[in-house]
Each structure stands twice: as structure tokens, then as C-alpha cells.
C-alpha positions as CSV (number, residue, x, y, z in Angstrom):
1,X,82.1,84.1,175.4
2,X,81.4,87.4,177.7
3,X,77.6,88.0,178.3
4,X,76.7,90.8,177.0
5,X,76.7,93.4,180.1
6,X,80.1,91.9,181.1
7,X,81.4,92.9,177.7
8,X,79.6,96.3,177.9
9,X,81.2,97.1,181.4
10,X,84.7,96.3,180.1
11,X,84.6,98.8,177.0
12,X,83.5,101.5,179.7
13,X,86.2,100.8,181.8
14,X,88.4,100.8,179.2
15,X,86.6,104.6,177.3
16,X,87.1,105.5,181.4
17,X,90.9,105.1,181.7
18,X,91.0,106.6,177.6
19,X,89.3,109.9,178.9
20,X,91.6,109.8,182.4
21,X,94.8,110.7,179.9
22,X,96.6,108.2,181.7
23,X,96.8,105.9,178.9
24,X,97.3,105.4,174.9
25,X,95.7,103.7,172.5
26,X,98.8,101.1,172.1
27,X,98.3,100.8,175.8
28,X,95.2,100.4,176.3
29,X,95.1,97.4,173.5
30,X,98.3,95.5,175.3
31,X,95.6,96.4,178.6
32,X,92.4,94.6,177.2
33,X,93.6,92.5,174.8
34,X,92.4,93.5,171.4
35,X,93.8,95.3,168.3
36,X,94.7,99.4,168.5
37,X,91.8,99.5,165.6
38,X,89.6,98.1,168.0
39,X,90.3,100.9,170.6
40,X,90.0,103.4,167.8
41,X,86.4,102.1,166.8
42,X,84.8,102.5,170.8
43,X,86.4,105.5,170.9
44,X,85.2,107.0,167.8
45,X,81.8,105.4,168.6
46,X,82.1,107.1,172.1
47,X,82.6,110.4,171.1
48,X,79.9,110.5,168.6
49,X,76.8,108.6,171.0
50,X,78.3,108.7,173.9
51,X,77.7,105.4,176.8
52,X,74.8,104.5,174.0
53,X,77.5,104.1,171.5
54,X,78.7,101.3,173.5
55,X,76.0,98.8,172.8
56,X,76.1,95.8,170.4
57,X,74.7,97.4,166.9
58,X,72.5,95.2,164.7
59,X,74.6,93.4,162.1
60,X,71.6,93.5,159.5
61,X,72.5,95.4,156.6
62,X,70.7,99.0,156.1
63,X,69.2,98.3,153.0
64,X,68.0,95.3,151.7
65,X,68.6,95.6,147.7
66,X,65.7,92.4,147.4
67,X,63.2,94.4,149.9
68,X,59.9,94.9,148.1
69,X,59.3,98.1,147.5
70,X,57.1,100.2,149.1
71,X,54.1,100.8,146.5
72,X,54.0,97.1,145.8
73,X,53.5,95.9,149.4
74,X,51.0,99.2,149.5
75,X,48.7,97.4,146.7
76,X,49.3,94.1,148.2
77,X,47.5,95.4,151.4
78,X,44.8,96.9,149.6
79,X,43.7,94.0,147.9
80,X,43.6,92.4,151.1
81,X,40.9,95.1,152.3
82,X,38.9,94.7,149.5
83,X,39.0,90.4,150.0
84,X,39.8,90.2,153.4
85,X,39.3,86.1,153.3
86,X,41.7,85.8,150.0
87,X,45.0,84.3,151.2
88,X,48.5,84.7,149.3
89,X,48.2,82.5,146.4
90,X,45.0,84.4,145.3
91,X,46.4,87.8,145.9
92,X,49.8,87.8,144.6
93,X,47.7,86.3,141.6
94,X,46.0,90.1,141.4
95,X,49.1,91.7,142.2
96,X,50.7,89.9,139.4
97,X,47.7,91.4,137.1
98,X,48.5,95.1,138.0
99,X,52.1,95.2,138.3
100,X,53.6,92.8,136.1
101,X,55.8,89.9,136.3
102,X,58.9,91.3,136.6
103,X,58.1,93.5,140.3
104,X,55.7,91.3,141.4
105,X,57.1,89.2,145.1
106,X,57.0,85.5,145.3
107,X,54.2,83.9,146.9
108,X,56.8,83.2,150.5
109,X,56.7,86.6,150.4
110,X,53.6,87.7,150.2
111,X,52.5,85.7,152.5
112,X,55.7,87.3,155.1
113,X,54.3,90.8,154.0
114,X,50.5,89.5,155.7
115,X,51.7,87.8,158.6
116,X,54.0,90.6,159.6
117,X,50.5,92.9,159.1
118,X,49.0,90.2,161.3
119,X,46.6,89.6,158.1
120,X,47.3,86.0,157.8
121,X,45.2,82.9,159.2
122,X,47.3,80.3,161.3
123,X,45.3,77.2,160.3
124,X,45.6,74.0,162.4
125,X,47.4,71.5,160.3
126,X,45.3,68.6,158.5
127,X,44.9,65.3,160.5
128,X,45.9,62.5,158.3
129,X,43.6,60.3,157.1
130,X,42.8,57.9,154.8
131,X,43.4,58.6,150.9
132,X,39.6,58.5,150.2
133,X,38.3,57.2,146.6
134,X,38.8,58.9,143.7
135,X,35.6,57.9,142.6
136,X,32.7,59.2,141.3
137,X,35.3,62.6,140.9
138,X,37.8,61.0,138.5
139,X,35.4,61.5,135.0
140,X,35.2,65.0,135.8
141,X,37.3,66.1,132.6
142,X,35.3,69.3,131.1
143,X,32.8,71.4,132.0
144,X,29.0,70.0,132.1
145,X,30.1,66.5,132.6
146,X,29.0,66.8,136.3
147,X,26.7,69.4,138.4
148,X,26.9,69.5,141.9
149,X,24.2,70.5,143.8
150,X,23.2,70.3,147.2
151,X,21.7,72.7,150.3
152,X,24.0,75.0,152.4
153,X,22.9,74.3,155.8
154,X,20.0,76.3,157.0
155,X,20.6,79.3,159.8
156,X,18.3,82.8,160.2
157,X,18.7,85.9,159.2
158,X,18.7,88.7,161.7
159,X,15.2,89.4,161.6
160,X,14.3,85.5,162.4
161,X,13.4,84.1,158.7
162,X,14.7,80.7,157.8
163,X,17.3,80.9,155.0
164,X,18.5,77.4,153.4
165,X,20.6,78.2,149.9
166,X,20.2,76.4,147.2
167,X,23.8,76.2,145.1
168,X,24.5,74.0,142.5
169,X,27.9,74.4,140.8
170,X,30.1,72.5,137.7
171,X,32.3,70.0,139.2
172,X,35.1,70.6,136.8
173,X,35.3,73.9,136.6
174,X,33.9,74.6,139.9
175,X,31.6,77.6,137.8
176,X,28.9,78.7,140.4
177,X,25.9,78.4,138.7
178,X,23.3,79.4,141.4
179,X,23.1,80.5,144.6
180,X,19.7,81.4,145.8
181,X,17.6,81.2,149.4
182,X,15.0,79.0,149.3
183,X,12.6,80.8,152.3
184,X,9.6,78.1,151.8
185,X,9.8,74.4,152.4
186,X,12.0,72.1,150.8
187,X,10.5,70.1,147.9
188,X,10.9,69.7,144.4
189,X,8.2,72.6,144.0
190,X,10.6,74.9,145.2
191,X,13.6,73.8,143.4
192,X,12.8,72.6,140.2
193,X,11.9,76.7,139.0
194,X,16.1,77.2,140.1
195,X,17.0,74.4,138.2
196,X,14.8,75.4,135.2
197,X,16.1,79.0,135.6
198,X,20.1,77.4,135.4
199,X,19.3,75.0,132.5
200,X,17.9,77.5,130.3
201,X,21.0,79.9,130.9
202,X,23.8,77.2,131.1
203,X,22.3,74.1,129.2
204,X,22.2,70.5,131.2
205,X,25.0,68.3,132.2
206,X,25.4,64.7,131.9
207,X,25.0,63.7,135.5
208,X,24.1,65.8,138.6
209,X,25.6,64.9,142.1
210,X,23.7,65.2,145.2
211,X,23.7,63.8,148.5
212,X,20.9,61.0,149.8
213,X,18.4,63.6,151.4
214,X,14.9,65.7,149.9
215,X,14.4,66.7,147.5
216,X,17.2,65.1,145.9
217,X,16.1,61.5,146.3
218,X,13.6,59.3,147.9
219,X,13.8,56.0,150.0
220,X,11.9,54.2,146.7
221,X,12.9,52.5,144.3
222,X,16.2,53.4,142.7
223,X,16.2,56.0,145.5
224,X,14.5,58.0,142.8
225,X,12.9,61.2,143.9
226,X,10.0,63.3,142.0
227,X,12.6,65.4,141.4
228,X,15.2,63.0,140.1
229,X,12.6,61.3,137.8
230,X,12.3,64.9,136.0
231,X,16.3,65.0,135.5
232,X,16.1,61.3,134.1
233,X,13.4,62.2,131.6
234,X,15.4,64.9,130.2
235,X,18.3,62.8,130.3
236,X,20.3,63.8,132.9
237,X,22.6,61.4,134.9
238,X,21.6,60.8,138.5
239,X,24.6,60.8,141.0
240,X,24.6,60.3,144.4
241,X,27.0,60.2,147.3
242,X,27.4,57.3,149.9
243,X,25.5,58.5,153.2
244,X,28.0,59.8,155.2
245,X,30.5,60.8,152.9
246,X,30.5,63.9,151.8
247,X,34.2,64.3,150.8
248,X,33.1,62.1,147.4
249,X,31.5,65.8,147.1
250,X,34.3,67.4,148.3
251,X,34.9,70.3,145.4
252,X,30.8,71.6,146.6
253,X,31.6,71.4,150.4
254,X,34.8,73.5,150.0
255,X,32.6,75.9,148.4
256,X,30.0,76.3,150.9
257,X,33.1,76.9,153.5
258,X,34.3,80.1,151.8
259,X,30.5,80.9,151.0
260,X,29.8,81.1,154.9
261,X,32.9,82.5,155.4
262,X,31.8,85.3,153.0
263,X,28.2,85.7,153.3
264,X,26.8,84.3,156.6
265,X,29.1,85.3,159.2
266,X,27.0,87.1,160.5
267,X,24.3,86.5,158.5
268,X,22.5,89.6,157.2
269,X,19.4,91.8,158.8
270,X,16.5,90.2,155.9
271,X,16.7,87.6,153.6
272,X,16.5,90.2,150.6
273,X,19.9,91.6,151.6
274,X,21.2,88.1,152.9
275,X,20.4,87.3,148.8
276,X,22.3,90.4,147.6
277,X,25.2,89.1,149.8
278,X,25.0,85.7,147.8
279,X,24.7,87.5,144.4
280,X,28.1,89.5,145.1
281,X,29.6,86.6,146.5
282,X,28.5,84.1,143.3
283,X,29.9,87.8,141.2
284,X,33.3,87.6,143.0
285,X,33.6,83.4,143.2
286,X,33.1,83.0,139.5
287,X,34.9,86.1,137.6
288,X,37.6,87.4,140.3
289,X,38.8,84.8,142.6
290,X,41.4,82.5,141.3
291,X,41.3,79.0,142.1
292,X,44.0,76.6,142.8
293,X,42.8,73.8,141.2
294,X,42.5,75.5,137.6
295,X,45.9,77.2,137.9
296,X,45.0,80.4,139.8
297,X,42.4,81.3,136.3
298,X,39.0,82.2,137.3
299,X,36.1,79.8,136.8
300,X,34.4,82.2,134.7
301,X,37.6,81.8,132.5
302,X,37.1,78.2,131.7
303,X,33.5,77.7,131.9
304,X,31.8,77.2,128.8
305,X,27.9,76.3,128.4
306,X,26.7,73.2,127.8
307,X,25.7,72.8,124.3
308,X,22.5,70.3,125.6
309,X,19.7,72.7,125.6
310,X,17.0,72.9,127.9
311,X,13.2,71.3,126.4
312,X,10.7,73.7,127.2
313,X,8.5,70.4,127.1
314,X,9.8,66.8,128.3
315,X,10.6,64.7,125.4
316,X,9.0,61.3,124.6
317,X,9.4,58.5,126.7
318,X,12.4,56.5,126.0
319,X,11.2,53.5,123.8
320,X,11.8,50.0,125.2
321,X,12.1,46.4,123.2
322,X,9.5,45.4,121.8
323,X,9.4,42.0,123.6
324,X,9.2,43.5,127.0
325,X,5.5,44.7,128.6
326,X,5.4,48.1,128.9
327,X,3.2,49.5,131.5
328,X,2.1,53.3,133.0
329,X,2.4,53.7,136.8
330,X,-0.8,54.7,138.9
331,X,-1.2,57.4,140.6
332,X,-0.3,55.7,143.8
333,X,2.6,54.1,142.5
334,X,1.2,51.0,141.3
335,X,0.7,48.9,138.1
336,X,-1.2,46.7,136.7
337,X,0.0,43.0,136.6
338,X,-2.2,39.8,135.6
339,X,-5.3,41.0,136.8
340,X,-3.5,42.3,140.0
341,X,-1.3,45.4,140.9
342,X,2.2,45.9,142.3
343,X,3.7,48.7,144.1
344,X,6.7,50.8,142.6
345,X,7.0,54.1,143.6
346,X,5.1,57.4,143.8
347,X,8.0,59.5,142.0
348,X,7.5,57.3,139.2
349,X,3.4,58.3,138.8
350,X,2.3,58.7,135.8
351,X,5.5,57.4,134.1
352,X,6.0,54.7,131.6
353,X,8.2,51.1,132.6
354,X,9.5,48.5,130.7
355,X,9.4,44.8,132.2
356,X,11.9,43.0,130.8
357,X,12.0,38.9,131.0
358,X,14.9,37.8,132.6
359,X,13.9,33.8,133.4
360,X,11.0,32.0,133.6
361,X,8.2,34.0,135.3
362,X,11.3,36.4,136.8
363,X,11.0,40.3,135.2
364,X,13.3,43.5,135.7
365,X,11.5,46.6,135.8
366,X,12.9,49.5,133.4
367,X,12.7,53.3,133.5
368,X,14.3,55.0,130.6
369,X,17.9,53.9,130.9
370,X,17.8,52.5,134.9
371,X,16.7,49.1,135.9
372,X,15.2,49.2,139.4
373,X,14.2,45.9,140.3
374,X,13.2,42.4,139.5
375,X,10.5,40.5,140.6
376,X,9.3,36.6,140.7
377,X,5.5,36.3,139.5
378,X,5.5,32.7,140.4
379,X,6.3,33.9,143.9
380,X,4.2,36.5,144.1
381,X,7.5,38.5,145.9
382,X,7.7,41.9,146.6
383,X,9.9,44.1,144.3
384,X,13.6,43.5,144.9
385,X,15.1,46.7,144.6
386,X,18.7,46.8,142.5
387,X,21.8,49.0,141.9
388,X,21.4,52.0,139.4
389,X,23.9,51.9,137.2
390,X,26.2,55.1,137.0
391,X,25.3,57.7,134.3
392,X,28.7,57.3,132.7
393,X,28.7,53.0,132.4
394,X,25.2,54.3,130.7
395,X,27.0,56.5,128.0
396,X,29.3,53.5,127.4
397,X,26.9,50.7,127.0
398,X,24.5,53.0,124.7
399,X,28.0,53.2,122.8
């Protein structure tokens, strides 16, 4: 096959020797070969570009009759100014919304339309790794079964103040229920008025999920925090995450991406307009972004409250058996135990236990529905600390 200038410098000589007179069109084809309609085509083309008329044309056809029309991709792109970090799926969900199934582009094309704008992100692809444990995700079946909650790492605001979010969402339906700066230090002080604040608007869940660190949990017994010891009196699950795993939290992390994506980067001038950016963002996450997982719907769409309502007062002290010892934790963390004391756990000051016998001289210490230890009077051993059982095997036994 003839390169292309090779080709190109035969049909000149050939237009050459046509224009000379010297030759016919029959001619001329016996001369180079091809068909008279051939000839008749370059010379046509000649006489209406001239030499330019010459060169290869495109073979694409002139109009595309599956092209999307103009006004659709001119809403597509305008939806990508107003959420600049949406990709396709999310969009052509919008678009779909104000056009209507029947004009509305696939999703393959949608995303073309962005990446010939140069409005789409080229992602490295995912390393493989292992298929991690479905577990403690898999009994997240409706809303309020699980909260997440955990701390958006810390970073400054542009005039220098600390800013360390506090969000806590629904695992299920992935429902933002707060985002808010917490400008003081960490403890449950500062985060039990934001968790108040959610219960009293949303109801409580079954079970919150954290991770190991304050003010979500303690190095004590059970790993039980001030904090946490609030949620189990008002009968709330406690959840927590193996250290150093936090894709068993995996739906909240993903969350916190797009939120610094959205809100932090850069982060604002104060922390009063760093907090407006959260309240738009929370706005926009919950009631106009679609989300994958829930079928391109909204979470706002699927949410519904928990019907558990929020005591304005804890309630009484879950009752134990009536052949177990029951005693109230010190101040310190201690209680009282045949004329001596044993340690516990500060969280748990001011609480109610239930000692259970287990064997001979052998006990298991009780709050509400977790057993936290056991210990061996006859030994006189320290507390032996045990597994908490998981809020759901809870629900089960109780039924």
C-alpha cells in the first residue's frame, strides 16, 4: 500500500498531464491504473479545491444521527460546574431527572462527553487485595441498626485554629447525621452534647461503630469509655473495629474522602465558615447526591428515624438475678469485696455490677447486658478482662 505522499504525488501528476490536454480520461485510467470514474472524481475534486482537493478526506460520516444533542450535553456540563467532584454515574442520574428517560445519554457516554471536556478524573486502578471480612457490616439491613461515628482527621483552618469534625452517619443508609467541628479538646464532654443533639432529632440505633481511640473507648475493662458506658445505659450496642482496620468501617471512611474532597481542600479562612462549608456539604451529601450503593436514590430518600426515642433522663439500671451480688463502683473505680476492694474501671464510677457465680469462689462481673471479667477470690487474682459480646448476639440471646 502507497504511503500517503507517494499516493498524493501520483494523483498530481496525473491532474498535471489532465490539464496539459495531452490526454483523456480513458487514457489517463489505462496510464495509472484505476477506473475512468476514478479520474472523474480527482478531477472534479480538483477543480472545485484545487491541490487541497487532493488530500485523503475523513471517511467519518457528517452527521452522527446517535450524537447527543447539543442542549443535553449543555446541561450535562452545567451540572458538572455546580458539583465539580460528582462523576458520571451521579450526573447522568440528574440529567435523567430534568430531561427524561427517553433523551437522556448512557452513562459510557456521559462519561466520553467529560473526558473529551477534560472534566474527568483518571484514577489509578485498585491494587488487589485480600477480600476482607464481611463482618461486623453484614447485619446492616435498615436504617438505625448501626451508627457510625468517628473523627475526620484534624488540620487548621486558615487563620491557625484547630478543626477536628465530628461525623457520625447510618451505616445502611449511609444518612449523614452530623457533621460538626469540635474546636476544644477531645473528650466525652465535648461530644456527648452532638450526640444528644442527633438522638433527640433522629432517635438511637441499636449499635454504634467506632474505632479503638478517645473518646470512643478506654484501655479498661471491656474497653469501655465514659462515653460508651452512657450509650450502654441507654441501650445502645457498643461496636468497635479491630486496631488497624478501618475498612471494617469502610462505608464512614469513604465518606470522610469526598468530605475533604469537598470541604477542606483548602480548608476555609475561620472555623465558622469552615462549619458553613460542612453544613452545605452534609445539605448536598444527604438530599442531592445519589449514591451507588442505594441505587443512585439519595440518602435522604431512604432514611427514616429511629422509632427509639431519646430519654431525657437515663433509665433504671438494668436489674440482675437475684442470686448474684450486686454492687456500686467507687469513685475511683473500685468495689467493695469481703472487707476488701477491687479495681474495675473509672468509666464505670458510680454504676451498678452484677457478680455472678460461675464455680466455687470464681465470679463474672456484669454491666447491664456485657460481662467484663471474672475473677478467683480464693486467689486473690487481678480481674481477667473478657470478650464483649456483640450487640446483635445480645438481641438474640434476650430473644
Amino acid at each position: 500500500m502507497w504511503k500517503e505522499s507517494s499516493v498524493m504525488s501520483e494523483r498530481i501528476k496525473m491532474l498535471t498531464e489532465y490539464e496539459s490536454g495531452e490526454y483523456g480520461i480513458s487514457e489517463l485510467a489505462d496510464l495509472y491504473g484505476v477506473s475512468r470514474k476514478t479520474v472523474y472524481k480527482w478531477v472534479e475534486r480538483f477543480e472545485q479545491h484545487g491541490w487541497e482537493g487532493l488530500k485523503n478526506q475523513s471517511r467519518a460520516p457528517h452527521h452522527h444521527p446517535n450524537a447527543t444533542e447539543p442542549d443535553i450535553e449543555k446541561a450535562l456540563l452545567e451540572l458538572k460546574g455546580r458539583w465539580s467532584l460528582w462523576g458520571a454515574p451521579k450526573l447522568r442520574r440528574k440529567l435523567l431527572a430534568q430531561v427524561g428517560p427517553e433523551r437522556c445519554p448512557a452513562e459510557s457516554t456521559v462519561s466520553e462527553i467529560l473526558r473529551r471536556h477534560g472534566l474527568s478524573k483518571c484514577r489509578r486502578p485498585a491494587r488487589r487485595r485480600a477480600v476482607p471480612s464481611q463482618q461486623p457490616l453484614a447485619h446492616c439491613q435498615q436504617a438505625n441498626e448501626v451508627w457510625c461515628a468517628d473523627f475526620k482527621g484534624w488540620f487548621r483552618t486558615g487563620d491557625g485554629q484547630t478543626c477536628q469534625p465530628l461525623t457520625i452517619s447510618d451505616a445502611h443508609t449511609r444518612y449523614l447525621l452530623c457533621c460538626q467541628s469540635v474546636c476544644q479538646t477531645i473528650g466525652h464532654l465535648s461530644v456527648k452534647p452532638l450526640f444528644i443533639q442527633a438522638f433527640r432529632e433522629y432517635g438511637m440505633p441499636q449499635a454504634i461503630r467506632t474505632d479503638n481511640g478517645p473518646p470512643f473507648a478506654a484501655t479498661g475493662l471491656g474497653g469501655l469509655s465514659t462515653l460508651a458506658v452512657w450509650w450502654v445505659r441507654l441501650g445502645i450496642g457498643v461496636e468497635r473495629i479491630e486496631p488497624g482496620v478501618p475498612q471494617q468501617n469502610g462505608r464512614h471512611e469513604r465518606m470522610h474522602r469526598t468530605l475533604k474532597e469537598a470541604t477542606a481542600q483548602p480548608p476555609a479562612s475561620s472555623l465558622k465558615t469552615q462549619q458553613k462549608r460542612f453544613d452545605q456539604f452534609r445539605q448536598e451529601y444527604n438530599e442531592d447526591r445519589p449514591h451507588e450503593a442505594l441505587g443512585q436514590e439519595t440518602p435522604a430518600s431512604v432514611y427514616v428515624p429511629s422509632s427509639r426515642q431519646y430519654p431525657e433522663g437515663l433509665p433504671q439500671p438494668r436489674g440482675y438475678p437475684e442470686l448474684w451480688s450486686k454492687r456500686s463502683v467507687r469513685h475511683n473505680g473500685e468495689i467493695r469485696w469481703e472487707g476488701g476492694y477491687i479495681y474495675l474501671s473509672k468509666a464505670l464510677a458510680g454504676q451498678e455490677v452484677g457478680l455472678e457465680p460461675i464455680g466455687e469462689g470464681q465470679w463474672a462481673v456484669h454491666f447491664e447486658t456485657l460481662r467484663l471479667a471474672t475473677f478467683d477470690e480464693r486467689k486473690k487474682q487481678r480481674v481477667k478482662a473478657t470478650p464483649l459480646v456483640s450487640w446483635s448476639e445480645i438481641v438474640e440471646r434476650q430473644e
